[in-house]
Each structure stands twice: as C-alpha cells, then as structure tokens.
N, C-alpha and C positions, 0 to 999 in steps of 0.2 A: 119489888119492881125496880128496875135497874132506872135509874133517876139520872146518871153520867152523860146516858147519851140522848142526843137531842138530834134535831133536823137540820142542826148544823155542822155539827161533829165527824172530823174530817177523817178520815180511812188510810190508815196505812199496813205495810203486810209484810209476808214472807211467798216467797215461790221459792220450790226445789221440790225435789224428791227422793226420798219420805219426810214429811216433814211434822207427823204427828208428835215423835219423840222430843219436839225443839222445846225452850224454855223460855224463847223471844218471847211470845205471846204474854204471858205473866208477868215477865220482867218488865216490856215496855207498860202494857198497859197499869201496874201497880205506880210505874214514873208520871205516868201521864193523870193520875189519880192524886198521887202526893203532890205534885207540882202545879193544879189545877189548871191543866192543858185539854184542850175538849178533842182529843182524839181516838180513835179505837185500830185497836191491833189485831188482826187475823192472820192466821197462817193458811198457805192453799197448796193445796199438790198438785205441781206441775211437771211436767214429762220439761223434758228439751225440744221432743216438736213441739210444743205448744208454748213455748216463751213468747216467739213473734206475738202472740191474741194475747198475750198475759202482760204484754208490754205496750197493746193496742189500749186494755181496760185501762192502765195505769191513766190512761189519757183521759180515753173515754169517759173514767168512774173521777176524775179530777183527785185520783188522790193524790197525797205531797209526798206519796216518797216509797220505796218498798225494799222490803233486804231480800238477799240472795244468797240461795246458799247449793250445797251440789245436787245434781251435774248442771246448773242452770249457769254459773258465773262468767263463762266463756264466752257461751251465745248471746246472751242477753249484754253483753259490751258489743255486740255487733249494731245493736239498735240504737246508741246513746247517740244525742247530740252534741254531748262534749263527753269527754273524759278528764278528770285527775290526772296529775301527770304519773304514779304511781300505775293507773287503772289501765295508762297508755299502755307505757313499759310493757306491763304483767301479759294486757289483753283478756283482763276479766275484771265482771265487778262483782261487789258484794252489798252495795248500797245503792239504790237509787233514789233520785231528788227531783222534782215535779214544780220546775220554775213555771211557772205558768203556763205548760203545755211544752217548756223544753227541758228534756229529762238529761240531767246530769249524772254520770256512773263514777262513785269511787271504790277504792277496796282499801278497807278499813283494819282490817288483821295486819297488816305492817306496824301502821299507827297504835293499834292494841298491844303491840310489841312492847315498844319503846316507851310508852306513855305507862306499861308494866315495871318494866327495869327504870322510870323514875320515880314511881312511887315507891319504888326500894330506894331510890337514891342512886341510881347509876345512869350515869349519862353516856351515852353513845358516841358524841362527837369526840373525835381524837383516836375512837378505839380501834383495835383489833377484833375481829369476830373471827367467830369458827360457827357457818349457822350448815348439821346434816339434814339433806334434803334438797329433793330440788321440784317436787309439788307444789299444789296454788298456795300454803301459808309457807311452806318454804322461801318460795319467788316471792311472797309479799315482803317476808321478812327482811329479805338481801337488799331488795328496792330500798324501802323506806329504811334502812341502817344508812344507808349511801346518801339518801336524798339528805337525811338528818347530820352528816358529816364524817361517818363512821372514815376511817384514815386507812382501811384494809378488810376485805372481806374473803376467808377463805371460804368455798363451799364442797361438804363431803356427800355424796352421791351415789347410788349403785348404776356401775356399768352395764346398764342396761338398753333394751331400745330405748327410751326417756333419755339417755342421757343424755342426748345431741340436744333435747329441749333446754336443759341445763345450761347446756356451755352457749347458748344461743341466747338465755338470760341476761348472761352472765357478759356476752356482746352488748346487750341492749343497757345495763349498767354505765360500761365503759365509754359509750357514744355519748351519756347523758350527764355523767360526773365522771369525768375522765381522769381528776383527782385521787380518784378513789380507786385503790388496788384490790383488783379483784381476780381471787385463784381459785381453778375448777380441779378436784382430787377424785381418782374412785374411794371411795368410803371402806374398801376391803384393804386399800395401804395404810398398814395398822402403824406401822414405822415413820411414813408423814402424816399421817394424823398425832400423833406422839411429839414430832418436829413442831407442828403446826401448834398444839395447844400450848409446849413450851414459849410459844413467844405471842399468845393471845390473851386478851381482855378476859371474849366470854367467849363462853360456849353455849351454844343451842342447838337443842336437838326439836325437828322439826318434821320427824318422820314419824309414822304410824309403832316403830318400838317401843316399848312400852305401858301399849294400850294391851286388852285381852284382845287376842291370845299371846300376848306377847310379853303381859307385864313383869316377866321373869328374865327380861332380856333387856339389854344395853347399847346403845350405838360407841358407848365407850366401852372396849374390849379386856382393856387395863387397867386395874384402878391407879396404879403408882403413875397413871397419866393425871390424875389430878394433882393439887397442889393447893395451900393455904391459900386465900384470897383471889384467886381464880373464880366469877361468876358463872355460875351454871344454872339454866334455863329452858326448861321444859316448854315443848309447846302443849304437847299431851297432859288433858286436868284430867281424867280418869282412866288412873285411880290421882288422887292428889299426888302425891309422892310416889314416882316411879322408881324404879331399878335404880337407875341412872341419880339420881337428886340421893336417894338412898344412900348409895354411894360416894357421892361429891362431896354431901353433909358430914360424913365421918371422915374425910381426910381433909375436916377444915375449910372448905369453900363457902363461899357465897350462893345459897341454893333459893330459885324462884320458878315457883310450879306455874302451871297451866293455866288457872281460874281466872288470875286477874289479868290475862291477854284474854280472856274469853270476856269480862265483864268491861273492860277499857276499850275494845273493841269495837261492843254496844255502845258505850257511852259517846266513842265518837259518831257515829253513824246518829245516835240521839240529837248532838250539838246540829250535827246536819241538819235534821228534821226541822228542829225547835227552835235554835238558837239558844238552848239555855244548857247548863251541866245536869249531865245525871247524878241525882243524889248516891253514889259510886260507894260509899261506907256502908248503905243502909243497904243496897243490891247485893253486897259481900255476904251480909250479916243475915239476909232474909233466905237468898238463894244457893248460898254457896258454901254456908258455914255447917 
C-alpha cells in the first residue's frame, strides 16, 4: 500500500498531447520521494481546446504547479497572470506555478540549455552562438543565451512559411537586449553557415535533424566546418549521439548531447515547484544512463 501519499499531499502534472510516452512522472515523483517532499506527479492528456478547463483545475484542484508540454505551450501562456521574461518574449510556457491562486508561466528548456553547457564547464556570457532552428526550444534557446549575456547570436532556419516567426523572434531579442547581436540565415547558405561557424563559440543544433527518421542526417552539411575546440550541442537526446556530435567528436570538438538539457530543464522547473535542487547526478544515473 502506497504510504507517500496522504490527505495532504499536493498535486502537480503534466498537460499536452500525447502524453503517455513522458518520463516526468517517474522522474519528479522518485525527486519528491528521495527528498521527502509530500507531492505526487501525474500526467493528463490534453487537447488545445481544453487547456482554458485544464488551467481552471490548476485553480480549482489548488495544485502548486503543472508542466507543459506540446501543442499545449502557446495557449496556455495566454491564461498566465504573470509570465517570465523569457515566457514573455517566446509567448509560451512550459512550467506553471500556483502562487496562491495566481498562476505564474515560465519556459524552462532555455535555462536547460545553458545550465547544460555549465555543467560541462562552458559559459555563455561573452559568446558567440550558432543556435539551427527556429521552433519553441529553438526560440527558448536564443532567448535565454541573450538574457544570460551571450555577446552575438546567429540563427540558421529553413525558408519556410515559419520563417517570418523567426525573424520576428529574433525582433523581440533585440528590443529586450539590444546589446546583443543578433543574425537571422536561411540554414540552406551552406557558404555562411561555414562564415558563421568560423567565428563562433558554439553551435547548436536545435532542429528535429537527427532524431528518426533522420538520424542519418546532419544540419552541418560539411564536416571540415568543424574545428578543434569548437562546442557542439545537440538539442536532440535520441538517439544520444547524433550524426552531427558524431561528427564534431572526430574532428576534435567539444561535443554535448541532448539528455542533460532535457534533465536541467526538469531540475529547473523542480527548483520552481520546491525551492530545493533536484538531486541532478542521481536523475542522470537512474533515468538516462
């Protein structure tokens, strides 16, 4: 008999859809067991019409908080009483927070970024980025490199309809850290993407290349565009090691996969909830190893 939870044990979740596949459930609730925190974790499948009611319970059922994930993260920043400044920018969340009936939205995959490239030891402030993409962890990405001090951000793109959402990002950057240089590229100029990695930090690949059916494919088209000590950065963790990281690793780079933006990510959204750190080695070592 499950002895954890009690009549007073506080509820927090997931909405999107599908959301059966997710690993949140296991991951929070084993954090909230190790760190003897009396909450429980569920995931619910929710359409996009049904966020407004999903975001009514959040009230109603007094939980402290719920994540979000797709096609839910757009709509449901339309019901927040405050946003992040990140959550502003983007115009999606991926966390929500249950201040006493006033629900705070941030988006936490930027912060999963960065708080990844420093557990390797690379810090962002000062750099150059190359982040391809321009989807919701792409956009999260580019924000939070900016907010965090990044000194130039390029971004590679397919010319597509989306593209105009891109460069309109990439507006909304400039109004808010206007310090911060920021270039929009089609992702098919194979010639400035080449210009571009020559004089960058890191790179990040931020697109669905990589994953199946793709993982035979690369958003870098060249390998002799890599270079020793160059950081390369997958956002895609399956498979671990993509095409691309593949790649980078044998001509000497700095190569950091997917998993631990997907686990730093949780951990922030965690701190949210809790106020406390997620035990982040033993998440690695349980869920991901």
């Amino acid at each position: 008999m499950e002895k954890r939870i009690s009549g007073k044990t506080g509820l927090l979740g997931l909405i999107g859809s599908p959301v059966g596949h997710s690993g949140s459930p296991a991951m929070y609730n084993y954090c909230f067991e190790k760190l003897g925190l009396d909450y429980a974790y569920l995931a619910f499948d929710i359409k996009v019409d049904e966020v407004a009611k999903a975001i009514e319970a959040i009230k109603t059922f007094r939980m402290r908080g719920c994540n979000v994930t797709m096609p839910c993260k757009n709509e449901a920043a339309k019901y927040m009483d405050e946003l992040s400044p990140a959550a502003r920018i983007i115009g999606a969340v991926n966390t929500i927070v249950n201040e006493d009936g006033r629900l705070i939205g941030h988006i936490t995959d930027g912060q999963g970024f960065v708080d990844n490239l420093r557990d390797h030891g690379v810090e962002i402030t000062g750099k150059k980025i190359i982040v391809c993409g321009g989807g919701g962890a792409a956009a999260a990405i580019q924000v939070q490199c900016a907010l965090e001090g990044a000194r130039e951000i390029s971004i590679f793109n397919i010319k597509d309809a989306f593209f105009e959402r891109t460069l309109q990002t990439a507006e909304k950057i400039r109004q808010e850290k206007p310090e911060c240089i920021i270039n929009v590229y089609d992702i098919a100029d194979i010639e400035k993407m080449r210009e571009e990695i020559a004089s960058s930090d890191i790179l990040a690949n931020a697109t669905i290349v990589g994953m199946k059916p793709m993982d035979n494919e690369s958003v870098v088209k060249d390998v002799a565009m890599f270079r020793s000590g160059l950081v390369v950065v997958d956002a895609v963790y399956n498979p671990k090691e993509t095409k691309m990281l593949r790649e980078a690793k044998a001509a000497g780079c700095i190569c950091i996969d997917g998993q631990g933006m997907l686990v730093w990510q949780g951990a922030e959204a965690f701190k949210l909830y809790t106020g406390q750190e997620m035990p982040v080695e033993e998440v690695k070592e349980l869920f991901f190893s």
